[in-house]
N, C-alpha and C positions, 0 to 999 in steps of 0.2 A: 599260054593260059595255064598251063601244068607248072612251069616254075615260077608264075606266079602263086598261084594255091602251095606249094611249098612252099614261098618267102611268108605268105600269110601264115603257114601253118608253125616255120620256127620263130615266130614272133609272138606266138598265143594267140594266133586271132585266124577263126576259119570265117566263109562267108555264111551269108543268115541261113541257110537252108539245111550244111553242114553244122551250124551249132542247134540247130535246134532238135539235129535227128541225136546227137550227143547227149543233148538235155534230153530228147524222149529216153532215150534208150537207159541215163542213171537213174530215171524217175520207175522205170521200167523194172531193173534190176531191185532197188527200192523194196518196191513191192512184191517182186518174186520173194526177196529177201525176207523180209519179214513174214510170209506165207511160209518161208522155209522153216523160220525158229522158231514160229508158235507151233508147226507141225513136231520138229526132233521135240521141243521141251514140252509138248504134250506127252510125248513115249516115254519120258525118264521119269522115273521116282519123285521128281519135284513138278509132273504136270499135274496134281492136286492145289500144287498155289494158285493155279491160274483160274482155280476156281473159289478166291477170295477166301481163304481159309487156309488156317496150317502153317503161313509163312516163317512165325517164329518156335516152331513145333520140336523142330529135331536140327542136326547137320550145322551148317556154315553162316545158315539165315541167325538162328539161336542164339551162335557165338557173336556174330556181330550183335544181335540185340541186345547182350549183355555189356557188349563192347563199347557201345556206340551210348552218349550218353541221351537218355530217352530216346532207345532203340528199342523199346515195346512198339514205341509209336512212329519212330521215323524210318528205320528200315522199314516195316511192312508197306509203309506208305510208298517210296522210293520206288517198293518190288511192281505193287497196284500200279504206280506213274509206269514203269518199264513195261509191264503187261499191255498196257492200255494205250500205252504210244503205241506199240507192233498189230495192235486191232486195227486200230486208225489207219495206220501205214499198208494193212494189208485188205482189211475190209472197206475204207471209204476213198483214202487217197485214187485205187484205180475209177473212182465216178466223177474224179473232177480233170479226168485228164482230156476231154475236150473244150473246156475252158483253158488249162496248163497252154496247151497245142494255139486257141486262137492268141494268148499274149504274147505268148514266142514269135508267134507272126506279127505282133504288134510292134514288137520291140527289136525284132530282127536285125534292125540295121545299126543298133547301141551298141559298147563296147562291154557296157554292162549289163547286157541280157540276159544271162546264166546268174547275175546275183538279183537281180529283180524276181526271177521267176522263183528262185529258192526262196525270194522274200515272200511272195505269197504263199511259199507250200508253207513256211513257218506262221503265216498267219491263221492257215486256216487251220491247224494244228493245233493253235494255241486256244482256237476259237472249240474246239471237240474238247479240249483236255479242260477247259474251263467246265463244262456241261460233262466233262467226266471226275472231276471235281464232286460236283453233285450226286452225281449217279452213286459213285461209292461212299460218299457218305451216307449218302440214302439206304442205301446196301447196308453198312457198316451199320446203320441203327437201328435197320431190323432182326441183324444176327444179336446187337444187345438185347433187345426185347427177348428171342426167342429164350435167349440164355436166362434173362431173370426173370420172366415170367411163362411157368408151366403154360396155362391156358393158350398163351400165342403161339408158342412152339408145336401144343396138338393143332391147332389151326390155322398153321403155316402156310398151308395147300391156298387159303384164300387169298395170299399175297400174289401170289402166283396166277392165282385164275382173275384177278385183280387190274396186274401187267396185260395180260394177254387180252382183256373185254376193253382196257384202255386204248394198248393199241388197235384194236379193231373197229372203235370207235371211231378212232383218228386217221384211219381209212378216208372216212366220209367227210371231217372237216374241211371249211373253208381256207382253214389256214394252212392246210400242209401242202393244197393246190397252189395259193398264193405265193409260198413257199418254190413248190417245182417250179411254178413259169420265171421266177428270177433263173433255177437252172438251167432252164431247156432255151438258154439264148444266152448265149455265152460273151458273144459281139457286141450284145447291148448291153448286160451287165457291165462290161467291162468299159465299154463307151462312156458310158455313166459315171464312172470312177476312175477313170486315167485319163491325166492331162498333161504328164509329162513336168508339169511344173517343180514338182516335189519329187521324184522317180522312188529314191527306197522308200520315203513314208505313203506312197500313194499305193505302189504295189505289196508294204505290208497292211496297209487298210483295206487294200481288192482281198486279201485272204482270208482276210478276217471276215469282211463281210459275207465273202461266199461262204465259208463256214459255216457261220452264224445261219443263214439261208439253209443250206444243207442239214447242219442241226435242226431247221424249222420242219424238217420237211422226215426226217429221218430216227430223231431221237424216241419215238414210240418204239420202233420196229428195233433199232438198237437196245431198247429196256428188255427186250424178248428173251435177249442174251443171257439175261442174270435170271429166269427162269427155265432156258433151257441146261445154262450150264455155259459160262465163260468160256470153259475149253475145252469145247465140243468146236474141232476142225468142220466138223461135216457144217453143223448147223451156221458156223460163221460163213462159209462157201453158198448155203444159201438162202442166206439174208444179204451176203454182200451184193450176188446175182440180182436178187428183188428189186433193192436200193440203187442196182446202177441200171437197171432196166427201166425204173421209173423216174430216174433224173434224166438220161441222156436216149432215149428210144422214143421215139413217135407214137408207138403203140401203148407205153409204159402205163397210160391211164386205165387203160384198158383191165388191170389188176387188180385197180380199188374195190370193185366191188369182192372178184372170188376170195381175194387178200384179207377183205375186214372179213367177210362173212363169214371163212375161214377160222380168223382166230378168236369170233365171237362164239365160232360152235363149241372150239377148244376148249376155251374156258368153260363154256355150259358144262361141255361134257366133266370138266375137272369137279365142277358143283356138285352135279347128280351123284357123282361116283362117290364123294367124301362126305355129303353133307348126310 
């Protein structure tokens, strides 16, 4: 049995159990990873970028933007895409990892199971970056506002108290439930959408789709972000907690209410204090 598993192992190929603990384990480091580099490039001099501002300011970003042609617009752009992948990678990718774990066991016995399952993590990646797309343009048209118009900039506070009565709203929707239960069943989801016929475009449309679902269910409480501050380590640690508490925990429902009511007081309280 042993020189078997070494003739499998110098040929590239372990058995399903040993590749899947493989694949946990780079999906693993993954996300340690990017926890690691949003935390150092919080502490150096350039962790003010990661809070949507400054990028073409001073240093190395600057040069390139003169460098690059319409590098006003495409660097900064590029830096926000880099940002925002390492959010994803460290704040949601750990909430899809007991779906990851049931297709590895779906697919266990293929020779391409490590590239099917990277094929979902790029779809659902693709499916955040889209809906992060939006987000900072969203972002991006309220920081022109405040710049050309005095009045929005003194009443900037209600963009903010804005975000937070939204999300707390959507606490309570029907659709962010709707949303969870495609999460909280990860074997039926997947049931749903693999059939082997197609393997890489069926397993990059499972990612996409859980995405898109996760986005359904997730994108309020991510908007919180650009209220609290993009690169606040602490606040990303926990929002990420909230969000994988409420996809993958039994009890996870249980949060809706202290959660909305929570961030509806927030906001009041941000009203009463500025208005």
């Amino acid at each position: 049995m042993t020189n078997t598993k070494s003739a499998a192992a110098s040929v590239g190929y372990l058995p399903g159990p040993d590749r899947r603990a493989l694949s946990g384990w780079f999906i693993a480091i993954l996300c340690v990873t990017a926890w690691t580099v949003l935390w150092a490039w919080s502490g150096t001099p350039y962790g003010r970028f990661l809070m949507h501002e400054g990028w073409a300011d001073t240093g190395v970003f600057a040069e390139l933007c003169r460098a690059v042609p319409e590098g006003d617009i495409v660097v900064p752009a590029a830096l926000h895409a880099l940002a925002w992948v390492l959010m994803i990678a460290a704040m949601m990718l750990p909430t899809t990892l007991p779906l990851l774990d049931t297709f590895q066991r779906i697919v266990a016995g293929r020779a391409d199971s490590d590239r099917l399952t990277w094929l979902v993590v790029l779809g659902y990646f693709i499916a955040w970056m889209a809906f992060g797309l939006v987000a900072h343009g969203a972002d991006a048209g309220l920081h022109w506002l405040a710049g050309r118009y005095a009045a929005f900039a003194v009443y900037s506070w209600s963009v903010g108290a804005a975000i937070l009565a939204l999300a707390g709203w959507f606490q309570f929707s029907a659709l962010k439930y709707r949303c969870l239960e495609q999460c909280h069943a990860p074997f039926g989801f997947i049931a749903a959408r693999w059939h082997g016929r197609a393997p890489s475009r069926e397993a990059f449309r499972l990612g996409v789709a859980h995405g898109l679902f996760c986005v359904g269910c997730c994108w309020a409480l991510m908007l919180v972000m650009f209220v609290v501050g993009t690169g606040s380590i602490g606040w990303m640690l926990v929002l990420a907690t909230v969000m994988a508490a409420e996809k993958n925990l039994s009890w996870g429902r249980r949060l809706r209410t202290p959660l909305g009511l929570g961030l509806l007081g927030w906001a009041g309280v941000i009203v009463l204090t500025n208005a």
